[in-house]
C-alpha positions in Angstrom: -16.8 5.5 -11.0 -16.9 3.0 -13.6 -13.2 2.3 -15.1 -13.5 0.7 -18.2 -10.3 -1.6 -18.1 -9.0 -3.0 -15.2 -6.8 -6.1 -16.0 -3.0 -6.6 -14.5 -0.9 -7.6 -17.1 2.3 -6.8 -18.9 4.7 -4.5 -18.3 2.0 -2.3 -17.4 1.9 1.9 -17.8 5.2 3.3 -18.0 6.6 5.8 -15.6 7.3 7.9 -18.5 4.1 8.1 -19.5 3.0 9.0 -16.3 5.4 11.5 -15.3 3.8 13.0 -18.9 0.6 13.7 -17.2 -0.1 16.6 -17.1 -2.6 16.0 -14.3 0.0 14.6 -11.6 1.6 17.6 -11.8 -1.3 19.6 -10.9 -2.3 17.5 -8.3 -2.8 19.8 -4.9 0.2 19.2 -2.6 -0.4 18.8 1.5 2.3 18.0 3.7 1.9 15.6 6.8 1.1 18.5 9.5 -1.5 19.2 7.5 -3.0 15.7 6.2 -2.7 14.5 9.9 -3.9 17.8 11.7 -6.8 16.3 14.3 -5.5 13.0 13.9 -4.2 10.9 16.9 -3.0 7.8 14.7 -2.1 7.1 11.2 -3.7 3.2 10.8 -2.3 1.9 7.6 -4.2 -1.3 6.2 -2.3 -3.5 3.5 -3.6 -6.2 1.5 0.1 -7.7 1.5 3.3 -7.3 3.3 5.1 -4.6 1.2 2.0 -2.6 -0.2 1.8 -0.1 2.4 5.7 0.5 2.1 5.2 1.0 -1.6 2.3 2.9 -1.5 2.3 5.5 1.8 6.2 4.5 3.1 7.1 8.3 2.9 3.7 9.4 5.0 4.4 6.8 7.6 7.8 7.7 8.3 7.1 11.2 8.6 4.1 10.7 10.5 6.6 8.9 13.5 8.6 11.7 13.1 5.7 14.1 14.4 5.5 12.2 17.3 2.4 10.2 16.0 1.5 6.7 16.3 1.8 4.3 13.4 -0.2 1.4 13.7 0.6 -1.4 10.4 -1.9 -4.1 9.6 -0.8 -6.6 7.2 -4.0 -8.3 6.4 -2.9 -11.8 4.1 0.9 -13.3 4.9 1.0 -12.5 1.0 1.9 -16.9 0.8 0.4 -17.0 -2.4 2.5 -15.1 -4.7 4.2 -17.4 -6.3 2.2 -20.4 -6.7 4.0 -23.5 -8.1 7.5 -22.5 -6.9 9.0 -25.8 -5.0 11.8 -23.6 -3.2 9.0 -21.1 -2.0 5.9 -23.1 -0.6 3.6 -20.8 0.7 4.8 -21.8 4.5 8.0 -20.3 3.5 6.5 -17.2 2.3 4.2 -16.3 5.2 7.8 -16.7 7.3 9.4 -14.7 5.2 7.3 -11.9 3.9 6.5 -10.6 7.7 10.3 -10.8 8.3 11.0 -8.5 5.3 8.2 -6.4 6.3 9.6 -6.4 9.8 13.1 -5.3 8.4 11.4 -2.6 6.0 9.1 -1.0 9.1 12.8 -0.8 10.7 14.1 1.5 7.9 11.3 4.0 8.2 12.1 4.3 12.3 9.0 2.0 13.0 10.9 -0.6 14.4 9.0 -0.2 17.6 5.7 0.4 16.1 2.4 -1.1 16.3 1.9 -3.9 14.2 -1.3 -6.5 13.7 -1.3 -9.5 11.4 -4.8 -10.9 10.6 -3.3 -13.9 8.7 -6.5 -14.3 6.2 -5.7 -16.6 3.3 -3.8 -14.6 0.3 -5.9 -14.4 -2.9 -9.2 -15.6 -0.8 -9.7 -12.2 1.6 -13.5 -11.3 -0.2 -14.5 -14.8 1.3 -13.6 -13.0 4.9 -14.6 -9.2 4.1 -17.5 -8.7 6.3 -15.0 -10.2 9.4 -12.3 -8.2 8.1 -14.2 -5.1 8.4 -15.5 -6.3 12.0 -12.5 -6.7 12.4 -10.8 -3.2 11.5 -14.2 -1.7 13.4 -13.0 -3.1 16.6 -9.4 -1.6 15.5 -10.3 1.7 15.1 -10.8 5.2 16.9 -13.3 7.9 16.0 -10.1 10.2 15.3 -8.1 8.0 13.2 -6.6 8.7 9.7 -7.1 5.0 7.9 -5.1 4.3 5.1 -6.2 1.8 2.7 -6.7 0.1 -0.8 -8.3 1.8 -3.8 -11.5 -0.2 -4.2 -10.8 -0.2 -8.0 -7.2 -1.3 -8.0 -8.1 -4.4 -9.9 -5.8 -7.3 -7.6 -8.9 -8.8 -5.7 -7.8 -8.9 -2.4 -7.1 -4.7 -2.6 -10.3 -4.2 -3.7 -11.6 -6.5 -1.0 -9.2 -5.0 1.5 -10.7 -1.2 0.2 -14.4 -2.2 0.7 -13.5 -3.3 3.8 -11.8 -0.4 5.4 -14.5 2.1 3.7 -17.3 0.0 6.1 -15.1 0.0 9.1 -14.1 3.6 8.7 -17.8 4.8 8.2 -18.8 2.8 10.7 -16.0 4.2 13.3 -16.6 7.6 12.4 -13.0 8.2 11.1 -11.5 9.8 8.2 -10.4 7.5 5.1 -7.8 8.1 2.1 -7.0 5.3 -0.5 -3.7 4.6 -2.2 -3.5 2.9 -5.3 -1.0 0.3 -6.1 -1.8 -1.7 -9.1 -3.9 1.2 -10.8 -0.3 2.7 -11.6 0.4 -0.3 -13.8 -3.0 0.0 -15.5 -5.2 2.9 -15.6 -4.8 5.0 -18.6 -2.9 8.3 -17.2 -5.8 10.2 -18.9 -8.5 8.6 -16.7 -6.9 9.6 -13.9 -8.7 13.0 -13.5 -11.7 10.9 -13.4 -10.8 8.2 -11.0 -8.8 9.5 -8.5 -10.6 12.5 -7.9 -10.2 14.1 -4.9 -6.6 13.5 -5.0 -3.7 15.1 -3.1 0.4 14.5 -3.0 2.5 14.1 -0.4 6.2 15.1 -1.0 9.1 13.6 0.4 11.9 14.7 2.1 15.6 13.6 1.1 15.6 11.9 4.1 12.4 10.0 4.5 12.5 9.1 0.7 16.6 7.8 1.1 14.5 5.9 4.1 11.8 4.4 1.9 14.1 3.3 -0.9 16.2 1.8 1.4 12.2 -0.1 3.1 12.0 -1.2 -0.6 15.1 -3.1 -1.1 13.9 -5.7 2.3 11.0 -7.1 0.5 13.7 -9.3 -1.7 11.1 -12.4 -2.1 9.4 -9.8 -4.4 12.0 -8.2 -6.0 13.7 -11.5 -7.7 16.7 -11.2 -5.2 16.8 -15.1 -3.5 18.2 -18.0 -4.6 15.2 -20.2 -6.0 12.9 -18.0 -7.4 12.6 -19.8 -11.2 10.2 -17.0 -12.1 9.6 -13.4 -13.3 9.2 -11.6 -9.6 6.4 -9.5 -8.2 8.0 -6.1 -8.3 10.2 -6.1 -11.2 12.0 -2.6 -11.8 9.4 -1.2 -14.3 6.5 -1.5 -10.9 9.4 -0.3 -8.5 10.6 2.9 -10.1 6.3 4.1 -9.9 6.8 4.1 -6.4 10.6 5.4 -6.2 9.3 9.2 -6.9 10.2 12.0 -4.2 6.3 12.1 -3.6 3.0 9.6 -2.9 -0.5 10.1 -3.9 -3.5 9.2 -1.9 -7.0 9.5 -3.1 -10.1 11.0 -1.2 
């Protein structure tokens, strides 16, 4: 569908207006049995270390507590996020980032899970799309459920990261849902009948979301809590608190 603005900037939507939408109320609510019934693996694709956390946490956690695989691919080391910062080179980053994401798969039980890093450049992954989605193809099973991107989320490498996982998934035969990330911070809550449509939500538990707060809280690069850091961070409390909510959306 065509959105008409799609531009990260600012404080973004608030989660007041949000949680005013009428719409995300009456979103239809499916539980993980459900979403993953004829699945043998949940495959969750991230532009970024911290993305899938933030977006699909909750499912992941209870999908290892059925009994079913999680496999995690971070896709970019996510270097590039604060460009210009002396006490955070990009060399830093990639180190770091995959150890908070390592720490955060921990809290949601996935310690021992199956994990793949691709390494492509952060900010450059449409330059390696078609290999990324070769990639992913050689990845995936025909009964998969593959997690990924909203093509429209408006960060480059999601949308990149989307497109990619919609050819590998058609390609494979497998079944694809999108999360959005950024389109929380942007999309007019009165589009969103329009753009996410089919959507569903997936409530969490007490448990699995005291599991994903506590997931959150790893990735401190991009929540402003390290010494050095002489800018506003990534995930500043007004983007946190739209994916602190006792339930996550995926689209499709």
């Amino acid at each position: 569908m065509d959105v008409v603005t799609r531009h990260i900037a600012g404080d973004g939507v608030s989660e007041a207006q949000w949680q005013a939408c009428a719409w995300l109320d009456a979103v239809p609510v499916c539980d993980a049995a459900t979403l993953l019934a004829g699945h043998a693996r949940l495959v969750v694709v991230s532009p970024h270390p911290d993305d899938e956390v933030l977006a699909c946490g909750g499912l992941m956690a209870a999908t290892q507590a059925l009994g079913l695989p999680v496999v995690v691919v971070s896709v970019t080391d996510g270097e590039a996020c604060y460009p210009g910062q002396a006490a955070w080179s990009p060399q830093r980053l990639r180190r770091t980032r995959q150890q908070e994401l390592a720490r955060a798969l921990d809290c949601l039980g996935l310690a021992v899970g199956d994990h793949h890093a691709f390494h492509i450049d952060d900010g450059a992954v449409a330059a390696s799309e078609a290999a990324l989605a070769t990639r992913l193809l050689s990845l995936l099973r025909a009964d998969d459920l593959v997690l990924g991107p909203w093509r429209l989320d408006a960060h480059p490498d999601h949308e990149a990261v989307g497109r990619a996982c919609a050819l590998a998934a058609a390609s494979r035969g497998c079944t694809l849902r999108e999360f959005p990330v950024w389109g929380w911070h942007w999309l007019d809550p009165q589009d969103a009948p329009r753009a996410w449509a089919p959507a569903m939500r997936f409530p969490l538990s007490a448990e699995v979301m005291q599991r994903k707060r506590a997931a959150i809280t790893q990735f401190s690069t991009q929540l402003g809590a390290v010494d050095g850091l002489d800018c506003d961070p990534i995930l500043p409390p007004t983007v946190v608190q739209r994916f602190a909510r006792d339930y996550e959306v995926l689209i499709g």
